[in-house]
C-alpha positions as CSV (number, residue, x, y, z in Angstrom):
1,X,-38.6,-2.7,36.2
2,X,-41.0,-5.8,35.8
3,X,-40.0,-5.7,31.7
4,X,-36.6,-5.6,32.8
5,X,-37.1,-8.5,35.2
6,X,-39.6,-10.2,32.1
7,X,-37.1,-10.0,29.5
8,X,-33.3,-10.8,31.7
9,X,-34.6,-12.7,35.0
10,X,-37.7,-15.1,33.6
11,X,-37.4,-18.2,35.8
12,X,-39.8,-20.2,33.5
13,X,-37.6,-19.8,30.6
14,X,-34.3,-20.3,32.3
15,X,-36.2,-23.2,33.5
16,X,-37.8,-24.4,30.0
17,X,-34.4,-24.2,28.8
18,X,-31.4,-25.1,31.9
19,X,-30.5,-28.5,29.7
20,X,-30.3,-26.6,25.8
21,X,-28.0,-23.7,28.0
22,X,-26.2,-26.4,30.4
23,X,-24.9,-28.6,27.6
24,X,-24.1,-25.5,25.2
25,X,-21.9,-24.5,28.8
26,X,-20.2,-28.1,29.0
27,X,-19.0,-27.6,25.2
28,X,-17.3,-24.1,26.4
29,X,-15.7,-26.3,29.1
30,X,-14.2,-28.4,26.7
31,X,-12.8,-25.7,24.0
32,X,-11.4,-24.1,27.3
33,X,-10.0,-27.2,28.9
34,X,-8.3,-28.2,25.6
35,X,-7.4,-25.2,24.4
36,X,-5.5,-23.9,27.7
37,X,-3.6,-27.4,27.8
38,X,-2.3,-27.1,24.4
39,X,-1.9,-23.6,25.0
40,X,0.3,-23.8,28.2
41,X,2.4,-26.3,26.2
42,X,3.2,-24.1,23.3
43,X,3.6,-21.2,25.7
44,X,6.2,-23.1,27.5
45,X,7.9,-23.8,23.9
46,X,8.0,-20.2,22.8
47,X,9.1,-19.5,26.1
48,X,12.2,-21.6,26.0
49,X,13.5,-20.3,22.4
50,X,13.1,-17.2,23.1
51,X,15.8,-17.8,26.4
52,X,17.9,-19.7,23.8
53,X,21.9,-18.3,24.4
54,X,24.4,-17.2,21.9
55,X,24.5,-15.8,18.3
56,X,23.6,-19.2,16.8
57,X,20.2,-19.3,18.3
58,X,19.6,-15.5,17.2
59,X,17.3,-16.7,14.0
60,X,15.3,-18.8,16.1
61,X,15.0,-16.1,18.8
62,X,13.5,-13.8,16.6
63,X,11.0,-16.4,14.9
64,X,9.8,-16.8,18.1
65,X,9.3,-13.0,19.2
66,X,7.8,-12.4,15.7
67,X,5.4,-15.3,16.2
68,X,4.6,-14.3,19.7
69,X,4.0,-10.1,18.6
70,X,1.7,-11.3,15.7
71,X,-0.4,-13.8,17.1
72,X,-0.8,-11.1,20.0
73,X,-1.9,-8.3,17.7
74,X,-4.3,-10.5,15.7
75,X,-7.8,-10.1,17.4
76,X,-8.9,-14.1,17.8
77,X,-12.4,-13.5,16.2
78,X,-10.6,-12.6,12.6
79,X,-8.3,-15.8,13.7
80,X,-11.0,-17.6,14.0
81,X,-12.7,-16.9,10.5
82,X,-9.5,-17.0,8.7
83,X,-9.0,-20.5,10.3
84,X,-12.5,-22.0,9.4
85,X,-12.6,-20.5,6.2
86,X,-9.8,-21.2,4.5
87,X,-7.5,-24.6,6.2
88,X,-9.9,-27.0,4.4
89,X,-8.9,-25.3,0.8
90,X,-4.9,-26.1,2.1
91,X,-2.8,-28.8,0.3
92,X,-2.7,-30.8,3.5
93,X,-4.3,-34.2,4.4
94,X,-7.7,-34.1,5.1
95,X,-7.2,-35.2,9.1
96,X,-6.0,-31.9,9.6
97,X,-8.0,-29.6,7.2
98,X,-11.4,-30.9,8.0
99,X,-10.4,-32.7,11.5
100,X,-12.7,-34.6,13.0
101,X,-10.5,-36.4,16.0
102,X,-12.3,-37.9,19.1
103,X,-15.7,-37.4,17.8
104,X,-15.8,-33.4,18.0
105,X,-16.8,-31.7,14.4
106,X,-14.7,-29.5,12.5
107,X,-15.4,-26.7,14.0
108,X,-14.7,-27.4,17.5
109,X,-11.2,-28.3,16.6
110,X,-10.9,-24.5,14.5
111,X,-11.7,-22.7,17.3
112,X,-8.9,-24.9,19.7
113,X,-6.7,-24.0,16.9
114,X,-7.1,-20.1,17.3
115,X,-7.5,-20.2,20.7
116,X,-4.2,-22.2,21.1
117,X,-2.3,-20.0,19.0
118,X,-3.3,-16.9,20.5
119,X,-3.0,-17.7,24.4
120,X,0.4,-19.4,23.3
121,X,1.8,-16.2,22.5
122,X,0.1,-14.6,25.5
123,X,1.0,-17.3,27.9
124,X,4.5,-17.6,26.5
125,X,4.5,-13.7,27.9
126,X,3.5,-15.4,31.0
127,X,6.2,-17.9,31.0
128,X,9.2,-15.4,29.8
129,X,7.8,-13.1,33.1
130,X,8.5,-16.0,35.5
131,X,11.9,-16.8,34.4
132,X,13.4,-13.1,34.2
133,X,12.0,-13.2,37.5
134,X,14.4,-16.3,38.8
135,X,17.6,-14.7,39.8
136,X,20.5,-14.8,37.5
137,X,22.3,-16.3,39.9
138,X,20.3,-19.6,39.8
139,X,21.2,-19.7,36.5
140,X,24.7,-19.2,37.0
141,X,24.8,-22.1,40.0
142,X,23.1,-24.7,38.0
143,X,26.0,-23.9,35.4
144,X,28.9,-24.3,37.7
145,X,27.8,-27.7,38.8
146,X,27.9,-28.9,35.5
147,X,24.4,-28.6,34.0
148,X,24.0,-27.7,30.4
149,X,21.5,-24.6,29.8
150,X,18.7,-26.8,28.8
151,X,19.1,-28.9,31.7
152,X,19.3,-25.6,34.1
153,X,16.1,-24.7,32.2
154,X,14.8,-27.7,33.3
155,X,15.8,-28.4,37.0
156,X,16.3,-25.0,38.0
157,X,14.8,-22.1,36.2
158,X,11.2,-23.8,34.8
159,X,9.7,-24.8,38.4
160,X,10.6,-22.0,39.9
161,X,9.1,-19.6,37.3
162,X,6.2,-21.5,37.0
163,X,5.4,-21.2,40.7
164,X,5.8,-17.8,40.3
165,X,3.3,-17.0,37.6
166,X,0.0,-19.5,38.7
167,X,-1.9,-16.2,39.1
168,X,-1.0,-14.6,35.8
169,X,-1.6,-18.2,34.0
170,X,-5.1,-18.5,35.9
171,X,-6.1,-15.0,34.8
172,X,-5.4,-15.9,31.5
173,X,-7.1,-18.7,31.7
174,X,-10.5,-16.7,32.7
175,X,-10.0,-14.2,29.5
176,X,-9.7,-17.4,27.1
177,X,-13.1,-19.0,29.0
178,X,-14.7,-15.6,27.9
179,X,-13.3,-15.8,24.6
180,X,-14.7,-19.3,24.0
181,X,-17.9,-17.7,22.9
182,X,-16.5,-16.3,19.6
183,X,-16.1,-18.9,18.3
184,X,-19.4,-19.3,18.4
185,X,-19.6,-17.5,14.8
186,X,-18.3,-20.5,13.1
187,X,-21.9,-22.4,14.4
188,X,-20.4,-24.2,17.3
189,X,-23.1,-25.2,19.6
190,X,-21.5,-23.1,22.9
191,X,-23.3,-21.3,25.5
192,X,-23.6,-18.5,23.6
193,X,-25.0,-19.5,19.9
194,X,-27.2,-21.7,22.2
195,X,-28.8,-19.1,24.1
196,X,-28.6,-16.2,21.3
197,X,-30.9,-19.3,19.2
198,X,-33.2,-19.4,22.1
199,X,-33.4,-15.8,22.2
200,X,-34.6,-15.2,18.9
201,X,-37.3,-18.2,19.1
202,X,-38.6,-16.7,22.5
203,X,-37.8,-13.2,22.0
204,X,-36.4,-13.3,25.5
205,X,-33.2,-12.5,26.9
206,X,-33.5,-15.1,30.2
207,X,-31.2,-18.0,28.1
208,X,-28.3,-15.6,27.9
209,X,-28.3,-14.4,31.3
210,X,-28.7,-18.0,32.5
211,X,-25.1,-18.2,30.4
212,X,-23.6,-15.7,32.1
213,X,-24.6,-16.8,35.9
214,X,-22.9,-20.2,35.0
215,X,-20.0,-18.1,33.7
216,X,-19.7,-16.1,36.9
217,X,-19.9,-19.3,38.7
218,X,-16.4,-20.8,37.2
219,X,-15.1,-16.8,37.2
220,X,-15.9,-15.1,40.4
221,X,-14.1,-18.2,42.7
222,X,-11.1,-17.8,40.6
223,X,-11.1,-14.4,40.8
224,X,-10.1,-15.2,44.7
225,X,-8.0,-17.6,44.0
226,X,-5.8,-15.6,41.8
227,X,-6.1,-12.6,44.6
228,X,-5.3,-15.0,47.4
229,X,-2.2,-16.3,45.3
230,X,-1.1,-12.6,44.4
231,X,-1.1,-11.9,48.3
232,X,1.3,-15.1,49.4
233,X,3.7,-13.9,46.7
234,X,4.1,-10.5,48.0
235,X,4.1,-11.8,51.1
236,X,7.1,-14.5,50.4
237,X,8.3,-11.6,48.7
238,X,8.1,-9.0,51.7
239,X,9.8,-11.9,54.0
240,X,12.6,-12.9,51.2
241,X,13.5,-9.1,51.2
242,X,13.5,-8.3,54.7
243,X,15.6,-11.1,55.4
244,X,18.1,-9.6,53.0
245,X,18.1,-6.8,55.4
246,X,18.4,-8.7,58.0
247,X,21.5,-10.1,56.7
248,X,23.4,-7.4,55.8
């Protein structure tokens, strides 16, 4: 038990090394933050083509579902590589093959790419879940007092779809903090290839865990939130269908 707590649960080296680990973490902030808002953007995109009416919009609609089922099915990590090791060989300007915008290296802005493109198609999921979920009938209101379908979208369907899906968005949002770390294989400095290079200097696991407790610390009190907000929607729910009893 003593190695156990010797090799995980060393204070002195989780000590020796809080500020290397700490600022690896505040990098795995940032590819989170960015990532999700780019990602809840495009998600809303896909989203909104993919609810596109009539035969004319048909090519577009399946774009968008063939976008959304590949970028699903590809695991991030091979993403990732296939990103960093090959957009710099592109016949593109240099801005966006080796980008270097608001003083973050190349590789931080490869692994917002991948990121982006793979919660886009899993939060366009999200998105499309919330508005089947708005009743056709709000649809067919915002119609008959004269809104086009993209304004509908937009004053009707969108807010309420949204406020339905927080929960699903925010547990999203914890899987793509997780997956941060892969991208530490391209040599970002994150929490993980920080402590992983402290590990094999020390030969001692303590960095790592020290990762993980600050991970559990941004994880477990959304874990509540998302269970607190699960439990007022079945509740509105339960009340919006008992009153339909109640009426009829």
């Amino acid at each position: 038990m003593n190695e156990i707590i010797e090799q995980y649960f060393d204070l002195s080296q989780m000590s020796k090394h809080f500020g290397e680990v700490l600022d690896g973490f505040l990098i795995t902030l940032e590819l989170a933050a960015v990532a999700t808002v780019l990602a809840l953007v495009l998600g809303l995109i896909l989203a909104l083509l993919r609810q596109l009416p009539g035969k004319a919009f048909m090519p577009v609609r399946a774009l968008t579902i063939s976008y959304i089922d590949v970028f699903r099915g590809i695991p991030l990590l091979i993403l990732i590589l296939l990103i960093s090791g090959s957009l710099a060989f592109l016949p593109l300007p240099e801005a966006l093959t080796i980008p270097q915008w608001l003083g973050k290296p190349d590789n931080f802005w490869y692994g917002i790419m991948a990121l982006t493109a793979v919660y886009g198609a899993y939060y366009a999921e999200v998105y499309r879940a919330g508005i089947e979920a708005v009743p056709d009938g709000q649809m067919e209101a915002a119609r008959s007092l004269g809104m086009s379908h993209g304004q509908a979208m937009r004053n009707v369907i969108v807010p309420q779809a949204v406020r339905k899906v927080i929960a699903p968005m925010l547990n999203e949002f914890t899987a793509l903090l997780k997956d941060t770390t892969l991208v530490s294989v391209i040599a970002l400095n994150e929490v993980a290839l920080v402590g992983r290079d402290i590990q094999s200097k020390t030969f001692n696991s303590s960095a790592l865990t020290l990762g993980a407790i600050m991970f559990l610390i941004i994880v477990l009190p959304l874990a509540r939130v998302v269970d607190r907000l699960i439990k007022r929607e079945q509740a509105r729910t339960s009340r919006g269908g008992a009153a339909q009893v109640i009426r009829h």
